[in-house]
N, CA, C and O of each residue as an XYZ file, in Angstrom:
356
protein
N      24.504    -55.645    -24.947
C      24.918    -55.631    -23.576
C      23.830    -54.942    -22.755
O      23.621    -53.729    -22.793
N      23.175    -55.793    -22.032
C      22.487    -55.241    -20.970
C      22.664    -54.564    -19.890
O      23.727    -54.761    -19.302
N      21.760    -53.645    -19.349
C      22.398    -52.681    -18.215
C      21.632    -53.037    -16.563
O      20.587    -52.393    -16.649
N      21.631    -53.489    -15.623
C      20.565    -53.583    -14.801
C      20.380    -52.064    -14.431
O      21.133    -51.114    -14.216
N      19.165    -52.259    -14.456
C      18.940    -50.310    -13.531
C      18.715    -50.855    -12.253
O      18.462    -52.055    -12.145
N      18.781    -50.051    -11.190
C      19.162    -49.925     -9.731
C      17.602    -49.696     -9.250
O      16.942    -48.847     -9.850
N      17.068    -50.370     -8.283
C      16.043    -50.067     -8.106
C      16.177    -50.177     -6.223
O      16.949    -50.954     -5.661
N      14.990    -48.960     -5.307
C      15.370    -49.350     -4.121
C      14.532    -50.225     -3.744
O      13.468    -49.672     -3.467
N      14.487    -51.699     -3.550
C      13.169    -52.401     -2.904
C      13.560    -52.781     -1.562
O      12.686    -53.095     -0.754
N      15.126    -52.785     -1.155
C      15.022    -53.028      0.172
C      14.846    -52.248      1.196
O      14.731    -52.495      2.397
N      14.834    -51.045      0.453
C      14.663    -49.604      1.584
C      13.215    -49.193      1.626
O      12.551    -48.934      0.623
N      12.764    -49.151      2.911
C      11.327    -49.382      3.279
C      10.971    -47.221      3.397
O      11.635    -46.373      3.993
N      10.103    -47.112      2.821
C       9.728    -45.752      2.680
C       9.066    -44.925      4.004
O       7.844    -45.032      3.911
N       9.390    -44.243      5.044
C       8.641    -43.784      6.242
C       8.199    -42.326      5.969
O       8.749    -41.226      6.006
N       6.474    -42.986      5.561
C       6.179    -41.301      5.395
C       5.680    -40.650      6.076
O       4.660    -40.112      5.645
N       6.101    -40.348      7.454
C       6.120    -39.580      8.315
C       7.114    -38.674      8.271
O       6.974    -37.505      8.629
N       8.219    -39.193      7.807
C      10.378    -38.942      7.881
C       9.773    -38.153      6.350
O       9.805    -36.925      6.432
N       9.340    -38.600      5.254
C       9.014    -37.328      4.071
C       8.052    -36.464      4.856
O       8.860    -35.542      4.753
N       7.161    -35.972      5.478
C       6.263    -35.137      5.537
C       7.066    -34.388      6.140
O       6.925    -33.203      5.839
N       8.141    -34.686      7.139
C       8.545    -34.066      8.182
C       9.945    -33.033      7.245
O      10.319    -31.862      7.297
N      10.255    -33.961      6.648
C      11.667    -33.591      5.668
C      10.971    -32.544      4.944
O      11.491    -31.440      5.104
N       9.724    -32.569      4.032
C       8.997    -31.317      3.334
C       9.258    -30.423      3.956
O       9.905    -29.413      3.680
N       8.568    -30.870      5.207
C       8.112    -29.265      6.304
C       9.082    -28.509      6.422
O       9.151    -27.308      6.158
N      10.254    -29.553      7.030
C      11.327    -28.425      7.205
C      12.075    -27.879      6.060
O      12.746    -26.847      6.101
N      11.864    -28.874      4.723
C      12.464    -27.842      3.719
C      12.175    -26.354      3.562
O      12.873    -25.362      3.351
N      10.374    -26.672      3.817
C       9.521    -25.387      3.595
C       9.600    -23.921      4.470
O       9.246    -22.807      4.086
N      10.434    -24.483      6.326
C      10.837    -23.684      6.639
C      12.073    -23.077      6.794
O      12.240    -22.025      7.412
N      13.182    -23.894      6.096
C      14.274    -23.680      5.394
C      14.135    -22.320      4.613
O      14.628    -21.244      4.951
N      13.338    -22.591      3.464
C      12.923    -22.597      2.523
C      12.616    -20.804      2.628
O      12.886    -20.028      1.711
N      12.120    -20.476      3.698
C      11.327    -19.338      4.291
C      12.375    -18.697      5.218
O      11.639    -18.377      6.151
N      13.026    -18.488      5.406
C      14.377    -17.994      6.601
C      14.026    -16.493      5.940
O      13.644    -15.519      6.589
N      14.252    -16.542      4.466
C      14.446    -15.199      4.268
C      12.615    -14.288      4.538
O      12.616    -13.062      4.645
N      11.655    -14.840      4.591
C      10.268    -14.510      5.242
C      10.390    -14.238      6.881
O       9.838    -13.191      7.219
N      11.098    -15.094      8.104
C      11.123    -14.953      8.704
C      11.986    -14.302      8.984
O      11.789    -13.907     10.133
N      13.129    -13.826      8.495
C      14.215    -12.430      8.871
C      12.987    -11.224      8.771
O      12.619    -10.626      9.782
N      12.490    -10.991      7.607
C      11.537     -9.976      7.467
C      10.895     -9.506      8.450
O      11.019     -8.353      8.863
N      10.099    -10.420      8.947
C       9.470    -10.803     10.407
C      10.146    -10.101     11.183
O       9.786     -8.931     11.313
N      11.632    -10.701     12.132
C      11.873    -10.832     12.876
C      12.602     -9.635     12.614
O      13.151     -9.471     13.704
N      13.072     -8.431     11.692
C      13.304     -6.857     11.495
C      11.871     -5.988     11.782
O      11.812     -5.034     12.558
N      10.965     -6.408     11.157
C       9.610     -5.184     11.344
C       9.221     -5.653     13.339
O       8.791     -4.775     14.087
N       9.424     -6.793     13.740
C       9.384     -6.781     15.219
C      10.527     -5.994     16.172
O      10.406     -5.521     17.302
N      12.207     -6.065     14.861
C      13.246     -5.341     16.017
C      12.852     -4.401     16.059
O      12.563     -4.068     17.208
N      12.549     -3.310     14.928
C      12.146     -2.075     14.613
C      11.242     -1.750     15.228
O      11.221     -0.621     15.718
N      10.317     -2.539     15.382
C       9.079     -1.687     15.567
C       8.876     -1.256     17.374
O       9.066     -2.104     18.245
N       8.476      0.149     17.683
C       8.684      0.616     19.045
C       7.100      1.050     19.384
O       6.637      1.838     18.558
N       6.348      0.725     20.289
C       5.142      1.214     20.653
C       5.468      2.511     21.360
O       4.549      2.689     22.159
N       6.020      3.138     21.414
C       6.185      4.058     22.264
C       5.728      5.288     21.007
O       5.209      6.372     21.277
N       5.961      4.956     20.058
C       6.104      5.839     19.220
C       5.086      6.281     18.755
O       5.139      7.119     17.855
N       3.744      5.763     19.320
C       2.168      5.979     18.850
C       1.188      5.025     18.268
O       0.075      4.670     18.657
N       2.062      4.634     16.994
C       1.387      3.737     16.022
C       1.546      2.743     16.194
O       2.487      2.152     16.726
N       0.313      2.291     15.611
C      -0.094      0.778     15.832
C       0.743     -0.269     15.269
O       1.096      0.086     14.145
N       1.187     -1.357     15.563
C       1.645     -2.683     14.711
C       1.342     -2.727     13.991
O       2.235     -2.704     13.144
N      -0.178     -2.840     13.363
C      -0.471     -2.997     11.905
C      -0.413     -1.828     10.869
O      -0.184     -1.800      9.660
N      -0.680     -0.965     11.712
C      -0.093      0.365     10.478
C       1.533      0.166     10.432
O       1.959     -0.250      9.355
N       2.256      0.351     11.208
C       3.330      0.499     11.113
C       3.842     -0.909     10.414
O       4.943     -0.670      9.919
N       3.631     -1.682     10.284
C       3.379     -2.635      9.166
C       3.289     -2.452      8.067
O       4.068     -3.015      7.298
N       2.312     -1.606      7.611
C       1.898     -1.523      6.331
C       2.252     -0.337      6.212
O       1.768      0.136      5.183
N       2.899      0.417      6.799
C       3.094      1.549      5.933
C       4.682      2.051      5.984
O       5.223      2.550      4.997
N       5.370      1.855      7.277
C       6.863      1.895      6.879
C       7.859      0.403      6.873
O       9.085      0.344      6.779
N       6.951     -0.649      6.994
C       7.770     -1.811      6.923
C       6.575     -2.584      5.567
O       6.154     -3.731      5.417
N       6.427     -1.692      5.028
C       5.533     -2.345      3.523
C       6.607     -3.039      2.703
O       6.171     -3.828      1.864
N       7.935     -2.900      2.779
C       8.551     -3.083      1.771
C       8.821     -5.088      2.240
O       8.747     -6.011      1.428
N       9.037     -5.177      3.320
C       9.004     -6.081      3.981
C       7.864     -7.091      4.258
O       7.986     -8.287      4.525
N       6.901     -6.472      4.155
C       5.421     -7.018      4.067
C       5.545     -8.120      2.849
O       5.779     -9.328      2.841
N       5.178     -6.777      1.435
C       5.298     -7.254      0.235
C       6.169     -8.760     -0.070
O       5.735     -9.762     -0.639
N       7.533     -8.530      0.521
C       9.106     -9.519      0.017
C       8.404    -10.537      0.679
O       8.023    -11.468     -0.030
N       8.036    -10.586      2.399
C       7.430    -11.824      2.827
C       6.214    -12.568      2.156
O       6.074    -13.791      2.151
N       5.417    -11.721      1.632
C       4.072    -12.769      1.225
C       4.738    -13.182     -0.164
O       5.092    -14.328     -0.442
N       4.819    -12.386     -0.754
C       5.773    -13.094     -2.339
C       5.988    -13.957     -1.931
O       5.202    -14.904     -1.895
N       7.506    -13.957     -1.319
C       8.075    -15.037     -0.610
C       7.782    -16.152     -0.592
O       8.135    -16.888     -1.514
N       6.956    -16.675      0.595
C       6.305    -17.422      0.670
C       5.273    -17.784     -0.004
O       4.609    -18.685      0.508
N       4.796    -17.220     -1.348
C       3.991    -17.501     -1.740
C       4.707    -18.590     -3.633
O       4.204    -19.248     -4.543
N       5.841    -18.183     -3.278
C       6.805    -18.825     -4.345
C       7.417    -20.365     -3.443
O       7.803    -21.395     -3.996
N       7.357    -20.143     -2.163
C       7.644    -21.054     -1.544
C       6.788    -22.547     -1.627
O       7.192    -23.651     -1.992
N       5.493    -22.133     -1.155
C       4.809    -22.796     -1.166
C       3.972    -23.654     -2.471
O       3.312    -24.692     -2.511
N       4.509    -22.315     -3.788
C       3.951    -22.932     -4.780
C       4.933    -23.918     -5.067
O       4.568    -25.057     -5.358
N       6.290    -23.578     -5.012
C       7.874    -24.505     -5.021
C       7.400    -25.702     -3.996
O       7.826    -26.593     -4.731
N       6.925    -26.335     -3.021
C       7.272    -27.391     -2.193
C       6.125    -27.540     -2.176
O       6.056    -28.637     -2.730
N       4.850    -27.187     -1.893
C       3.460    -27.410     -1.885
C       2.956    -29.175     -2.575
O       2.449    -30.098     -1.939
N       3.331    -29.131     -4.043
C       2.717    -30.610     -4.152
C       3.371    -31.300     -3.573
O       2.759    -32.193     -2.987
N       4.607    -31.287     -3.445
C       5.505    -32.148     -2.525
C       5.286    -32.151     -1.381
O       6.318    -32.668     -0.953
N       4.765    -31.976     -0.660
C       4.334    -31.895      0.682
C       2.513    -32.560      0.479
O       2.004    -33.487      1.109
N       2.096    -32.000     -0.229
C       0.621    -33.328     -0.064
C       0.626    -34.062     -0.883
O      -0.380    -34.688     -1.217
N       1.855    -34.191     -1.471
C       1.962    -35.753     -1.985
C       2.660    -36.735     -0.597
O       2.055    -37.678     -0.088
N       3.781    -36.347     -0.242
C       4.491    -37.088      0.897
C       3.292    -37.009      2.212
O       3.424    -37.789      3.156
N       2.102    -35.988      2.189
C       0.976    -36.252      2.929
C       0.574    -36.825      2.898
O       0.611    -37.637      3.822
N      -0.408    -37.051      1.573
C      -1.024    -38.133      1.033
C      -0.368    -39.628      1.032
O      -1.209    -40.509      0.854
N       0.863    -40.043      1.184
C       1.332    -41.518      1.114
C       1.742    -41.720      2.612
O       2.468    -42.680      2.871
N       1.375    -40.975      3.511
C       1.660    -41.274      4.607
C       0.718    -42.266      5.446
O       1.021    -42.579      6.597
């Protein structure tokens, strides 16, 4: 008994609609990078002396660190997928 397998040939592929679908997975993907972000900006007060980038790196380090990880698991996670759906565009 034979099985047909399912194949899509009538559905036409738009790879613009994948590049775009990557991207936003990728910034999906990153919410928890951009909370990080968007705490070391609530926090952070110029009034208080120090600079953005010190105060960056030295009491919002913990936040620093979680974001580049982060995203750096992100990108290794969706990365070929994204210049592959580049590449067939």
């Amino acid at each position: 008994m034979a099985t047909k397998s399912s194949t899509r040939t009538g559905h036409n592929r738009n790879p613009i609609r994948d590049v775009l679908a990557v991207t936003l997975t990728i910034l999906l993907a990153n919410m928890p990078t951009l909370f990080a972000f968007y705490v070391t900006l609530d926090t952070y007060s110029s009034a208080s002396g120090v600079g953005f980038f010190r105060y960056l790196t030295t009491t919002m380090s913990g936040a620093l660190i979680f974001a580049i990880l982060w995203t750096g698991i992100v990108f290794f996670a969706f990365g070929p997928a994204l210049a592959g759906s580049w590449n067939r565009r």
